[in-house]
PANU-685541 format. One record per residue (C-alpha): residue in three letters; z, y, x. Coordinates in nm, 3 decimals, padded with zeros to 5 digits. Layout:
BEGIN
PT/rest/c3/c2/c1
PT/ALA/Z/Y/X $
...
// end
This chain:
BEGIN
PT/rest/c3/c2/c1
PT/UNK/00.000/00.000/00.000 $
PT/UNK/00.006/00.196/00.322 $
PT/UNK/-00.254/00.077/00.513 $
PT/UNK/-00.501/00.095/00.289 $
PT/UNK/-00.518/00.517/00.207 $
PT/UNK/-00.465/00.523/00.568 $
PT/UNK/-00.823/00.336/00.680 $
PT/UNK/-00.964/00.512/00.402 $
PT/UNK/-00.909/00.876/00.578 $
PT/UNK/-00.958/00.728/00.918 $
PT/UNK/-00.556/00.743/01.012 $
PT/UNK/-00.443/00.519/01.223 $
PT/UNK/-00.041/00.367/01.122 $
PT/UNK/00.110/00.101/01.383 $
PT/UNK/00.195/-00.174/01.162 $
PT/UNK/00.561/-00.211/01.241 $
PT/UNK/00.616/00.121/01.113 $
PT/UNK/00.451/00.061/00.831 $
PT/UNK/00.665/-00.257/00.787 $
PT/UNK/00.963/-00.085/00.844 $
PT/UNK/00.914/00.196/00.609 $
PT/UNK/00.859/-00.071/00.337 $
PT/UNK/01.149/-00.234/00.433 $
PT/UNK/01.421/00.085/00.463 $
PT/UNK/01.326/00.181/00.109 $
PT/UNK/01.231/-00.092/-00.129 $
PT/UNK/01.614/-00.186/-00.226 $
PT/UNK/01.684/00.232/-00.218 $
PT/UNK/01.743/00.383/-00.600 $
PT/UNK/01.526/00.692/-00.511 $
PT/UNK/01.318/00.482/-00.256 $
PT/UNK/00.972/00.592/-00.348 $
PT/UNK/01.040/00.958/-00.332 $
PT/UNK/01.203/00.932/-00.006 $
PT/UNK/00.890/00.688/00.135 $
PT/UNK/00.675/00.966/00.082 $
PT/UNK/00.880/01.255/00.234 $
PT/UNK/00.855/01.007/00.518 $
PT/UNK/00.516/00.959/00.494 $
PT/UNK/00.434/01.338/00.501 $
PT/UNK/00.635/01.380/00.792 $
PT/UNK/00.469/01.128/00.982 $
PT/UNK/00.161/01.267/00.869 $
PT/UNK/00.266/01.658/00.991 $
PT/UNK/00.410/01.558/01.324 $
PT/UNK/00.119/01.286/01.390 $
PT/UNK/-00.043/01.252/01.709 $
PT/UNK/-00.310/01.481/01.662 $
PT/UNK/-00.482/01.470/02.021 $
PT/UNK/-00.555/01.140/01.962 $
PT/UNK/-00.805/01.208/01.688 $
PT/UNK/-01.177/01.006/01.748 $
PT/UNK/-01.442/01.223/01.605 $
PT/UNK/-01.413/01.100/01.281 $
PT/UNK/-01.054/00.986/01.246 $
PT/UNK/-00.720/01.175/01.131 $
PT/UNK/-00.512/01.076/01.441 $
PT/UNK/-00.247/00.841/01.471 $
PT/UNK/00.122/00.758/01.364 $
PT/UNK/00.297/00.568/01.673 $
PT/UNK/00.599/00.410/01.733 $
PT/UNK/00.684/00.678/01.900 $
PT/UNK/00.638/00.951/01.669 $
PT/UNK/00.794/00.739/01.438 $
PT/UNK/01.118/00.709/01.682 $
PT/UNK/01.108/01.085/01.736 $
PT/UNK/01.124/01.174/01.375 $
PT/UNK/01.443/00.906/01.360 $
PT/UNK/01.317/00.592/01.344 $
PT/UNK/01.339/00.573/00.954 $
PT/UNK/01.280/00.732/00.607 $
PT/UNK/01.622/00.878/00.621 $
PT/UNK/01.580/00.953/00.979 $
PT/UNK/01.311/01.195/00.917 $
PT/UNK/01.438/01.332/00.590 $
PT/UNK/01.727/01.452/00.863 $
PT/UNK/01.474/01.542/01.110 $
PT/UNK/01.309/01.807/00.867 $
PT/UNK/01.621/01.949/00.720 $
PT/UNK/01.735/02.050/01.111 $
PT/UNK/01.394/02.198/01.194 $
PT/UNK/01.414/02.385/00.830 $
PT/UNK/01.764/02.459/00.939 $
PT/UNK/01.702/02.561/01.301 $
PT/UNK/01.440/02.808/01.221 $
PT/UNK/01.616/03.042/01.025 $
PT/UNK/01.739/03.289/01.177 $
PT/UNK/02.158/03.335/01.176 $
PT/UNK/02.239/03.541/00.871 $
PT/UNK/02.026/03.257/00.638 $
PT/UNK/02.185/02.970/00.853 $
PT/UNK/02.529/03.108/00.750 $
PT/UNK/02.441/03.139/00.369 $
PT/UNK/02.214/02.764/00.402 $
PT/UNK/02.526/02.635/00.477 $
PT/UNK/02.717/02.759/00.175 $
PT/UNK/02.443/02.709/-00.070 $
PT/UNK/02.431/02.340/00.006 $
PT/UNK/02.835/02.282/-00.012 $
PT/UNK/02.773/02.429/-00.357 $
PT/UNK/02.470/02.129/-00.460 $
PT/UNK/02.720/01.899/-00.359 $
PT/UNK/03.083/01.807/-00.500 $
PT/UNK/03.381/01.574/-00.438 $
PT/UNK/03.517/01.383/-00.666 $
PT/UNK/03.881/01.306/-00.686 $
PT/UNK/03.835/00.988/-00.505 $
PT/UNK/03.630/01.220/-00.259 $
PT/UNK/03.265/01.049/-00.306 $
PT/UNK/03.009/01.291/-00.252 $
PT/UNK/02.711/01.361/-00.554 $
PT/UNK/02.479/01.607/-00.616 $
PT/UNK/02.592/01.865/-00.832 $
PT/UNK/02.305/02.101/-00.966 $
PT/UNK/02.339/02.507/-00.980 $
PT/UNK/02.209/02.756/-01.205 $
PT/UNK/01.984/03.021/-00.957 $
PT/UNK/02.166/03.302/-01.114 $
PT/UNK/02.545/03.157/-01.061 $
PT/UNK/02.399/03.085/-00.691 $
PT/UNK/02.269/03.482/-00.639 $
PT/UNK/02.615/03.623/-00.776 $
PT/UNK/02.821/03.455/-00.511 $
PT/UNK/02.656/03.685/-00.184 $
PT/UNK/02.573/04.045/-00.252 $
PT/UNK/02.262/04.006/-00.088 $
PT/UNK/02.082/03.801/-00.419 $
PT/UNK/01.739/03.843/-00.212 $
PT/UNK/01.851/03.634/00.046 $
PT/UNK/01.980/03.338/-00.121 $
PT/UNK/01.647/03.310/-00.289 $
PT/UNK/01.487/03.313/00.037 $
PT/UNK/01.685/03.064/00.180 $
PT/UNK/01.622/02.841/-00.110 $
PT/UNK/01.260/02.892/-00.153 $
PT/UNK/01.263/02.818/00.244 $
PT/UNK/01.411/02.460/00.149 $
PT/UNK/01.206/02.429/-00.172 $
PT/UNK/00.902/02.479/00.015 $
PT/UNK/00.998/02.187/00.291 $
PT/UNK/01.105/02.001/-00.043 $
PT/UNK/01.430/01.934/00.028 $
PT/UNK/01.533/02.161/-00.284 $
PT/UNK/01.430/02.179/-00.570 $
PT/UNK/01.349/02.486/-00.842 $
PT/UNK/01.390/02.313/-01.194 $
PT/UNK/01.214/02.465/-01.475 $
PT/UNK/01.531/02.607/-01.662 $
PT/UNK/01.635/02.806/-01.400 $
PT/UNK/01.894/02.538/-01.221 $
PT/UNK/01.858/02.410/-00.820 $
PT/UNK/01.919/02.073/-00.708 $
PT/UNK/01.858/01.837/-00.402 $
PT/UNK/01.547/01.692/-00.418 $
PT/UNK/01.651/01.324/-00.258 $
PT/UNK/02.018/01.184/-00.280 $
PT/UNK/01.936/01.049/00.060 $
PT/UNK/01.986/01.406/00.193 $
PT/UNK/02.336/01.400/00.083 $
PT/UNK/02.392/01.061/00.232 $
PT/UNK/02.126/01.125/00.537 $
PT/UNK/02.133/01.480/00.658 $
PT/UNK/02.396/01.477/00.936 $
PT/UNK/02.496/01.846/00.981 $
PT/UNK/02.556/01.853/00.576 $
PT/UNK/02.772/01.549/00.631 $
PT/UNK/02.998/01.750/00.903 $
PT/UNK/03.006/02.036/00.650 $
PT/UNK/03.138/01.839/00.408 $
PT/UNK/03.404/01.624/00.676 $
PT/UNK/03.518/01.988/00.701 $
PT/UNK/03.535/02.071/00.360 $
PT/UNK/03.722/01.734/00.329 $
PT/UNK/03.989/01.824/00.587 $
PT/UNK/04.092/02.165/00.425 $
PT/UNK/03.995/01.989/00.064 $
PT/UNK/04.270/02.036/-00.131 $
PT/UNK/04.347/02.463/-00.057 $
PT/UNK/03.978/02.515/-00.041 $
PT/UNK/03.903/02.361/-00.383 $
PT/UNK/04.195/02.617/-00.524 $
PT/UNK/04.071/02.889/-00.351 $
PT/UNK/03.721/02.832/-00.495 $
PT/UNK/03.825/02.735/-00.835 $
PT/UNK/04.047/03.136/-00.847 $
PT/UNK/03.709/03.228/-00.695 $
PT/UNK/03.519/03.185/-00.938 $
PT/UNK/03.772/03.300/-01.231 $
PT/UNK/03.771/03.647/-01.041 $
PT/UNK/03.360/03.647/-01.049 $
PT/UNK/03.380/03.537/-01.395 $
PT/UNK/03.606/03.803/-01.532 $
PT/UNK/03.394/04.108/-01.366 $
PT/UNK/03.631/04.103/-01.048 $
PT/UNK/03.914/04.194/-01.269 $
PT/UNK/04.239/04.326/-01.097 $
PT/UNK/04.471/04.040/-01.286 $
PT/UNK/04.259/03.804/-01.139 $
PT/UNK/04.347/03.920/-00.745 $
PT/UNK/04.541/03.687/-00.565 $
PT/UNK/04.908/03.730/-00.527 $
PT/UNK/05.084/03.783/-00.202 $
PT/UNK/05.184/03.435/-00.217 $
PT/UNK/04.837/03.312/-00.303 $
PT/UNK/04.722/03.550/-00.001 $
PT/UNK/04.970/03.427/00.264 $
PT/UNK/04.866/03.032/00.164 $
PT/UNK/04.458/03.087/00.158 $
PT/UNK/04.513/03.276/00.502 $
PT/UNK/04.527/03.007/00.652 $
PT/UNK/04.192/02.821/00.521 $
PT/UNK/03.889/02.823/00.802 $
PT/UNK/03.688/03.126/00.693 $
PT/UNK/03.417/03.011/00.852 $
PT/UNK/03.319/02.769/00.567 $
PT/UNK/03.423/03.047/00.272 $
PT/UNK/03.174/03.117/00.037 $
PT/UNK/03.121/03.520/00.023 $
PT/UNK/03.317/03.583/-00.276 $
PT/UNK/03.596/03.371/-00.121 $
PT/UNK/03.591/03.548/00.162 $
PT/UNK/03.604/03.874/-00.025 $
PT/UNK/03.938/03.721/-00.246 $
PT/UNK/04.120/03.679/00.028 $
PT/UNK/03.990/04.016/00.232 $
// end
């Protein structure tokens, strides 16, 4: 089912990727989607200079080990180089936007958790910029722009997959409990209009004073300002 659109365009696959593509996704829930992020991949990062006259190039072993060596493996690949190109300002709010597509339960598993756009924009001042950053990610299709207005992760296997989203949830994990809190006032304070009786107290203060800002969502950073 690979092979064959390959000869057809003149694209050269080594079999044992092939085989091992098949064989990394065909018990996977969402396998077919994530096959063909891996597939298009390959296909970008193919080695070009080894194009015949008529051919498309050729997917190696090696290209295949550079991109990670599986489906999920370049699913991670891509969300780094997404990641790594932007420059720091949209790294910082990348980071936040995805901690907010993702949630732990009580039993800390880790699921998707779709956002409206809007509720997304009204958490950083600058609303131009989180749509950037998520159009960035949309167009790599990592994210995805629903129809009624909500954003989601296009493949669980990100969740599972991407590494630096997994340490940004470990750390979100470690501080879980006060961070969850802090987010949950949070978003009371948005959702009154930033209402004075929804400030913190100076007990409130002294305990959220002590959470890493560094993974603080804007308007949690502002709460505790």
């Amino acid at each position: 089912s690979i092979m064959e659109p390959a000869r057809r365009v003149k694209l050269e696959i080594d079999e044992e990727v092939c085989r091992d593509l098949v064989s990394k996704t065909v018990d996977e829930d969402s396998g077919l989607p994530l096959l063909q992020f891996a597939l298009t991949e390959l296909w970008v990062n193919r080695e070009k200079d080894s194009w015949a006259a008529d051919g498309q190039g050729r997917i190696s072993n090696q290209v295949y080990a550079r991109l990670g060596g599986s489906p999920s493996g370049a699913l991670n690949y891509a969300a780094d180089r997404v990641y790594g190109d932007l420059p720091t300002e949209k790294q910082s709010s990348a980071k936040w936007i995805f901690l907010e597509l993702v949630q732990l339960s009580d039993t800390f598993e880790i699921t998707s958790r779709p956002q409206e756009l809007a509720d997304l924009q009204k958490l950083e001042q600058d609303t131009g910029r989180v749509e950037s950053v998520i159009d960035t990610f949309v167009e790599a299709k990592l994210l995805r722009k629903r129809a009624d207005g909500w954003v989601e992760t296009t493949h669980e296997a990100l969740i599972r997959n991407w590494k630096r989203l997994r340490g940004w949830i470990n750390e979100e994990r470690t501080y879980a409990i006060p961070r969850l809190e802090l987010r949950k006032k949070a978003r009371e304070w948005q959702a009154s209009g930033r209402a004075d009786a929804k400030l913190l107290t100076c007990e409130e203060l002294s305990q959220y004073s002590k959470v890493d800002r560094g993974g603080l969502r804007p308007v949690e950073k502002e709460l505790v300002a």
